[in-house]
C-alpha positions as CSV (number, residue, x, y, z in Angstrom):
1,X,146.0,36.4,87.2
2,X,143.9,35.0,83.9
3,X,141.2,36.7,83.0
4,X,138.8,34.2,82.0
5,X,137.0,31.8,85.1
6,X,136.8,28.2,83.4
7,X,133.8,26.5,84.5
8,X,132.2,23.5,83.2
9,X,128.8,22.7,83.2
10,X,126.0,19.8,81.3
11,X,122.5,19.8,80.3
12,X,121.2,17.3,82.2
13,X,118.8,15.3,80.4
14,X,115.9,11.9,81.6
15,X,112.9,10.3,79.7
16,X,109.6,11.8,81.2
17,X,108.5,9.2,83.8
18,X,104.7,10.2,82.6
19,X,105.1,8.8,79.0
20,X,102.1,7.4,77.9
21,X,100.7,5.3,74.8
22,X,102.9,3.1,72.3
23,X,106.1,2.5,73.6
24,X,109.3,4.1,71.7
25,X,111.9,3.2,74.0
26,X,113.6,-0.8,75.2
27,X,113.3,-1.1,79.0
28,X,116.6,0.2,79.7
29,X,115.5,3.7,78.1
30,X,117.3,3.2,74.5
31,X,115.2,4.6,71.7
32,X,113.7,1.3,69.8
33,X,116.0,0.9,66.4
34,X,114.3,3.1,63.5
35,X,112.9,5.6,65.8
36,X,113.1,9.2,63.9
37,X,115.8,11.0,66.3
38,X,114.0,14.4,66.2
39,X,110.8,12.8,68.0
40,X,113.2,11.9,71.1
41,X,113.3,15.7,72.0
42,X,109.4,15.5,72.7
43,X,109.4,12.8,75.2
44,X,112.4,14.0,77.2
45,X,113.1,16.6,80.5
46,X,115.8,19.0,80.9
47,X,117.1,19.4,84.5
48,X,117.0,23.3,85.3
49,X,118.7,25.0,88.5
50,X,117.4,28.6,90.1
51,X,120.3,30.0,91.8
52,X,119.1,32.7,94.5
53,X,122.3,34.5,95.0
54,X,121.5,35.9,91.1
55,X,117.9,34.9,90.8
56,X,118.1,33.2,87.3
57,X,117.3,30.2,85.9
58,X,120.3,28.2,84.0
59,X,121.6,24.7,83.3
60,X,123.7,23.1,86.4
61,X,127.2,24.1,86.2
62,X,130.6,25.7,88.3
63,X,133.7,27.1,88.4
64,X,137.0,24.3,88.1
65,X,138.7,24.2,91.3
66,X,142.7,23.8,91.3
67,X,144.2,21.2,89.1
68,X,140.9,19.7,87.9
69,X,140.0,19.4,84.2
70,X,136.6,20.3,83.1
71,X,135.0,17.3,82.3
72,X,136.0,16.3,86.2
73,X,134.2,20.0,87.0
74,X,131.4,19.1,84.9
75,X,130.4,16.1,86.9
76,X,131.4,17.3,90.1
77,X,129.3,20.8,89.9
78,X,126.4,18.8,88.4
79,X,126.4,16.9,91.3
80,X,126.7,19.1,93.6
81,X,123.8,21.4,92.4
82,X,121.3,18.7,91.3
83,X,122.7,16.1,94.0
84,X,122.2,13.9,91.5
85,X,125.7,11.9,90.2
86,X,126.2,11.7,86.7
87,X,127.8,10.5,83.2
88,X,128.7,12.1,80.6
89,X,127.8,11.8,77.0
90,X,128.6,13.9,73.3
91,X,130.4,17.5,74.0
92,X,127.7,20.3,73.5
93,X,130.0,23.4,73.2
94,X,131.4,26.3,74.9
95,X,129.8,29.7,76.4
96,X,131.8,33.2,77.1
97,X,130.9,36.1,79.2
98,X,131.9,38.6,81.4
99,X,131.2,37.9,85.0
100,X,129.7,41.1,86.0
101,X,127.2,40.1,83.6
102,X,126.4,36.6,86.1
103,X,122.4,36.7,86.9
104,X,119.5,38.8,85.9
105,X,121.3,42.2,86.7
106,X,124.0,43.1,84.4
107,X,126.7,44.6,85.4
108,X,127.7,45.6,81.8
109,X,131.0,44.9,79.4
110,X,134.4,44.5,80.1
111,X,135.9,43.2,83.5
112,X,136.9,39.4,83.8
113,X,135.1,36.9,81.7
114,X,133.5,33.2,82.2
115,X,133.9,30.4,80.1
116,X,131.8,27.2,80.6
117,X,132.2,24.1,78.8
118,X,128.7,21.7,78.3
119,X,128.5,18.3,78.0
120,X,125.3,16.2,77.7
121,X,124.7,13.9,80.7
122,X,122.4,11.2,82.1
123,X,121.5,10.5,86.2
124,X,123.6,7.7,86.7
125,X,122.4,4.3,87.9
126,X,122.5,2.1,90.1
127,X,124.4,-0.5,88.6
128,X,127.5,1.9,87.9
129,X,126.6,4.5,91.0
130,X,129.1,2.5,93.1
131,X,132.1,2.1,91.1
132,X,131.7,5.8,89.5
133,X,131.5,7.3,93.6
134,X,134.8,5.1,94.4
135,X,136.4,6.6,91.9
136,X,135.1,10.5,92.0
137,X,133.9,11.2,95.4
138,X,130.1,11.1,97.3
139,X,127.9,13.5,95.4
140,X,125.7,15.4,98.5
141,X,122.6,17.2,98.9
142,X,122.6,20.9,97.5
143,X,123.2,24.0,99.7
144,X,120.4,25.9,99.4
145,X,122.5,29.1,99.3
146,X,123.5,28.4,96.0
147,X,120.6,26.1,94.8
148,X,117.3,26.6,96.0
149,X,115.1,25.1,93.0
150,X,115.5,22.4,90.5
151,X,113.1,21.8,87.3
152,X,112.5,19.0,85.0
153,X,110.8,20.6,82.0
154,X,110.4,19.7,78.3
155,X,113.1,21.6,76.0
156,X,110.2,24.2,74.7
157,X,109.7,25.2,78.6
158,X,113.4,25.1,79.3
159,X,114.2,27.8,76.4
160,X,111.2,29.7,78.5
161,X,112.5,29.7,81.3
162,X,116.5,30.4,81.1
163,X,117.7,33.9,81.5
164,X,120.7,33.8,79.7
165,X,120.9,33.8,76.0
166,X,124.0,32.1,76.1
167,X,122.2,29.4,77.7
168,X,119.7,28.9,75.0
169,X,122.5,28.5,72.6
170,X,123.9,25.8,74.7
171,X,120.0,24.7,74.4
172,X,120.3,25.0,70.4
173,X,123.4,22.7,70.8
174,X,121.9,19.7,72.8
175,X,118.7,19.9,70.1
176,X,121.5,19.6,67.3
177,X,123.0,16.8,69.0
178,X,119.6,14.8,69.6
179,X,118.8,15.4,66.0
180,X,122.3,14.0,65.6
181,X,120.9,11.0,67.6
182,X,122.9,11.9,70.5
183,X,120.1,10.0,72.9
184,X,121.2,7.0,71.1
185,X,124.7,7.5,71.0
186,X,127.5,5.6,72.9
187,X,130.7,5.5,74.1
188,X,133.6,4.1,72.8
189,X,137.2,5.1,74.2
190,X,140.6,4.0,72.9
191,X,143.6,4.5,75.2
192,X,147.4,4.5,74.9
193,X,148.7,2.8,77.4
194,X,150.9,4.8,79.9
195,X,154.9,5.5,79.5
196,X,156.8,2.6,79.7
197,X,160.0,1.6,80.3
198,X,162.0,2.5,77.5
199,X,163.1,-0.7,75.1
200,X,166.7,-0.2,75.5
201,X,166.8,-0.3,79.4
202,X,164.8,-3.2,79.2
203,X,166.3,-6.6,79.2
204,X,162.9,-8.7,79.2
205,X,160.5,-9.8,77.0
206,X,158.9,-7.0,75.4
207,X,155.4,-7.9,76.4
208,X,156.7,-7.6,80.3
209,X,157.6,-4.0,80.0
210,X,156.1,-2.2,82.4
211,X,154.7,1.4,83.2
212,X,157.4,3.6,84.5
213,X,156.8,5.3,88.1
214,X,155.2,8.8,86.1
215,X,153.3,6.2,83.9
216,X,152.3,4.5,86.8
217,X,150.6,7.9,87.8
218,X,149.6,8.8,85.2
219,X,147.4,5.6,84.7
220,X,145.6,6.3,88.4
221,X,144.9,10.2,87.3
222,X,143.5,8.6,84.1
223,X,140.8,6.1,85.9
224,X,139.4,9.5,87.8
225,X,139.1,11.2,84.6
226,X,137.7,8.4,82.8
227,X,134.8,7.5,85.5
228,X,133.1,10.5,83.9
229,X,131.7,8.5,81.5
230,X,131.2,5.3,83.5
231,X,132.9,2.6,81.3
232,X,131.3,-1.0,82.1
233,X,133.4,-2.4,80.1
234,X,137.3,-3.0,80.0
235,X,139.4,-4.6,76.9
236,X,143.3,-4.7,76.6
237,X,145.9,-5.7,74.8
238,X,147.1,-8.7,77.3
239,X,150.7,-7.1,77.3
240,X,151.8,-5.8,80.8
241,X,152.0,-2.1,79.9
242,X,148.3,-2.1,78.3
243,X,146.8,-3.8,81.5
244,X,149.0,-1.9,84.0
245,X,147.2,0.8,82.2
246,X,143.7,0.4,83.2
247,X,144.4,-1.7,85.8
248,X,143.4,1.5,88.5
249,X,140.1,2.2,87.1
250,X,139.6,-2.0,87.1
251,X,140.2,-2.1,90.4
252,X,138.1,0.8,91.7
253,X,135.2,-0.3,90.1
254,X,135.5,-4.2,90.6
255,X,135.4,-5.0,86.6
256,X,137.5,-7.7,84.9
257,X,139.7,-6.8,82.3
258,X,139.2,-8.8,79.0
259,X,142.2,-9.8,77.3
260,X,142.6,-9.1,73.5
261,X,145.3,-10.5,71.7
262,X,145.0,-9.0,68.4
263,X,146.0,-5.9,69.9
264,X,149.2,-6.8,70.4
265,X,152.1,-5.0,68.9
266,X,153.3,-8.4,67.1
267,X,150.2,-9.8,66.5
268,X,148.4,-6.4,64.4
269,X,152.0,-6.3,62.5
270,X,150.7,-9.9,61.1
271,X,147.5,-9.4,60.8
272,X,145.9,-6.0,61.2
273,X,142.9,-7.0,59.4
274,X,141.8,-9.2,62.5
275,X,141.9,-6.5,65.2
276,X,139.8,-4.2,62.2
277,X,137.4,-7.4,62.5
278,X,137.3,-7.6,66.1
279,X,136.8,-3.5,66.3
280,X,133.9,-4.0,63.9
281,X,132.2,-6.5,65.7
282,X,133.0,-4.8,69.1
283,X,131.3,-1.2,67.7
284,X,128.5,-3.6,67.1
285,X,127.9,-4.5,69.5
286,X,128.1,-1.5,71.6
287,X,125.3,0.2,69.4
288,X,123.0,-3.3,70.2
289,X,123.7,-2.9,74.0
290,X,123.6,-0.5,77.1
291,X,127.5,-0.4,77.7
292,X,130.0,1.7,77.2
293,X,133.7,0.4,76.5
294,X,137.0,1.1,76.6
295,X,139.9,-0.3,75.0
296,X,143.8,0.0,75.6
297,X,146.3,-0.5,72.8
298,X,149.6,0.3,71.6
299,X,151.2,3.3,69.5
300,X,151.7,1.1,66.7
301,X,148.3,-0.3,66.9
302,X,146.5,3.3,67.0
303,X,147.2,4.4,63.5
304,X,145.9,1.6,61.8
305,X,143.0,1.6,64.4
306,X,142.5,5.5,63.9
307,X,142.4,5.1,59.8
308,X,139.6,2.9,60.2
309,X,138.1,4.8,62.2
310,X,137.6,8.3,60.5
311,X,136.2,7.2,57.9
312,X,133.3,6.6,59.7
313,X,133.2,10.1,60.8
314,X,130.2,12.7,60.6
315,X,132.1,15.1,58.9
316,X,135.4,15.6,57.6
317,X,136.2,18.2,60.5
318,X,135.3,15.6,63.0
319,X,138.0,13.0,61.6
320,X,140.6,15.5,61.9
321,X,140.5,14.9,65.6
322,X,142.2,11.4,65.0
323,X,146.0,12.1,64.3
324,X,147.0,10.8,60.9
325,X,150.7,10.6,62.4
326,X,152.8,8.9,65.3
327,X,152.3,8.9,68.0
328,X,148.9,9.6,67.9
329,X,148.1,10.7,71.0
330,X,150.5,11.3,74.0
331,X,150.8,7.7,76.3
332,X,148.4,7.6,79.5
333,X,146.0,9.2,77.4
334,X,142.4,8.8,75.6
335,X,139.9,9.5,73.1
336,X,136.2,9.0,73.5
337,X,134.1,8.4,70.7
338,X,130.4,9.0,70.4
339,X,128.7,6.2,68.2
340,X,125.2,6.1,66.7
341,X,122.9,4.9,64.1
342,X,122.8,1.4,62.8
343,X,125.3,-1.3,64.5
344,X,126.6,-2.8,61.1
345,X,127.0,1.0,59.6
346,X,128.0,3.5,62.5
347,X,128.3,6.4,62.8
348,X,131.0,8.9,64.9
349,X,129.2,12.3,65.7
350,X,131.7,13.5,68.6
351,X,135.4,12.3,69.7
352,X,136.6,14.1,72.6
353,X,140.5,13.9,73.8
354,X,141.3,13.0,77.7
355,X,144.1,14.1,79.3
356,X,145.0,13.7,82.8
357,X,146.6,16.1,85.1
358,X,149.4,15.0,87.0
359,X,151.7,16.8,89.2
């Protein structure tokens, strides 16, 4: 048996309903362009849970139950313990103890430990609750056993109130990441469209090769991991294997796929300089909008696609996360990107990989 429990976890985050006096924020809760990114953390409230069965105070979060990725815990455990569904935004970080030391009483060193990954994350609303419950499950109302208080406080209360150390560094990390402009940021994520049948059993058009069976499933594990971050918006190269691809998650969620044909094998080989166009203009505008959108391409497209894209990287650490050699990233796979500051200049302050499990 491991040692370590993985558990995944977020801090939960809203804009205080009681805001009063000149208005920062658009109507759909964006910070207005210009606004200085450390003044978001004033007018904002952190979702807190008290657990009776330890008596402490900590940020929502559980254990991963069999064959579930953390990102798919995340969501799930927030859910569960806040009842409220959610999607996620920018990774926060990691958080390592031993589980006799769970709660106010501790149990002292050594024994198994528990490691929690964070994510920031938003209630989710109406317009995507729908599509994002097809996809992951109902959330339901919390069993008081394990849950018998939530809190909405400011970040100052919040670092008050938490028992555990390692949760005010988690705290530390979210106040990094607003300062980042994490409020502001969104999502972009790039898939590689799943396996496919192979070239030479294929006697077709190359633009009609399809997924094979395991690609096939691979594709439908993909969607659930995916709905985590609530994509509203669906792009694709318009070659079977690419739509095939994110054809489950379309479905689900009752979106239409949009059809890109720059992002075609043949197409970027004569003219990569139009899809780095389109990209540009797409990344736009994201950052001018309240979506968040997801793309499907090919191997040969990605590492054109991925050069462009680190060099709008944070930090040169960051853009080591996009592969400088094929393949790139495995096929029925993803990356999701975190996007902020001005739409003509943006800015990547988190990319984090998605794999699916299938068995």
């Amino acid at each position: 048996m491991s040692r370590t429990v993985e558990a995944a976890g977020a801090i939960l985050y809203r804009w205080r309903t009681s805001f009063q006096g000149w208005m920062k924020f658009s109507d759909d809760g964006r910070a207005a362009p210009g606004a200085d990114p450390r003044s978001d953390l004033d007018e904002l409230e952190l979702c807190l849970v008290h657990r009776p069965k330890y008596d402490d105070w900590s940020w929502p979060k559980g254990k991963l139950e069999n064959r579930e990725t953390h990102m798919r815990a995340a969501v799930r455990e927030v859910g569960e313990e806040t009842g409220c569904l959610v999607r996620l935004g920018p990774y926060l970080g990691d958080a390592e103890y031993p589980l006799n030391n769970e709660g106010r009483h501790r149990g002292g060193k050594g024994g198994r430990l528990k490691h929690i990954c964070y994510w920031m994350a938003t209630p989710t609303d109406s317009e995507h609750a729908a599509g994002q419950s097809a996809l992951l499950g109902p959330i339901h109302r919390p069993d008081s056993r394990e849950v018998d208080q939530i809190r909405w406080v400011g970040a100052s209360e919040a670092r008050k109130l938490l028992t555990h150390p390692s949760d005010r560094t988690i705290l530390d990390a979210f106040v990094d990441r607003v300062e980042q402009g994490g409020i502001r940021a969104r999502q972009l994520i790039i898939v590689r469209h799943g396996k496919a049948i192979a070239r030479k059993e294929w006697t077709g058009k190359d633009a009609n090769r399809p997924l094979t069976p395991r690609g096939a499933g691979t594709s439908y594990a993909l969607a659930r991991e995916l709905a985590c971050f609530a994509p509203d918006r669906l792009l694709s190269s318009p070659w079977i294997r690419c739509v095939q691809t994110l054809r489950p998650y379309a479905d689900e969620v009752d979106l239409p796929l949009e059809m890109v044909a720059c992002l075609t094998e043949s197409s970027y080989h004569r003219r990569p300089e139009q899809a780095h166009s389109w990209l540009d203009r797409q990344m736009a505008d994201l950052l001018t909008g309240n979506r968040t959108t997801m793309i499907c391409m090919h191997r040969p497209v990605l590492g054109g696609i991925f050069e462009k894209l680190r060099g709008l990287c944070s930090s040169g650490s960051l853009s080591k996360r996009l592969p400088d050699d094929s393949p790139f990233m495995p096929t029925g796979n993803a990356v999701v990107l975190s996007l902020t500051g001005d739409p003509n200049h943006p800015t990547i302050i988190d990319i984090q990989k998605v794999t699916p499990i299938v068995y």
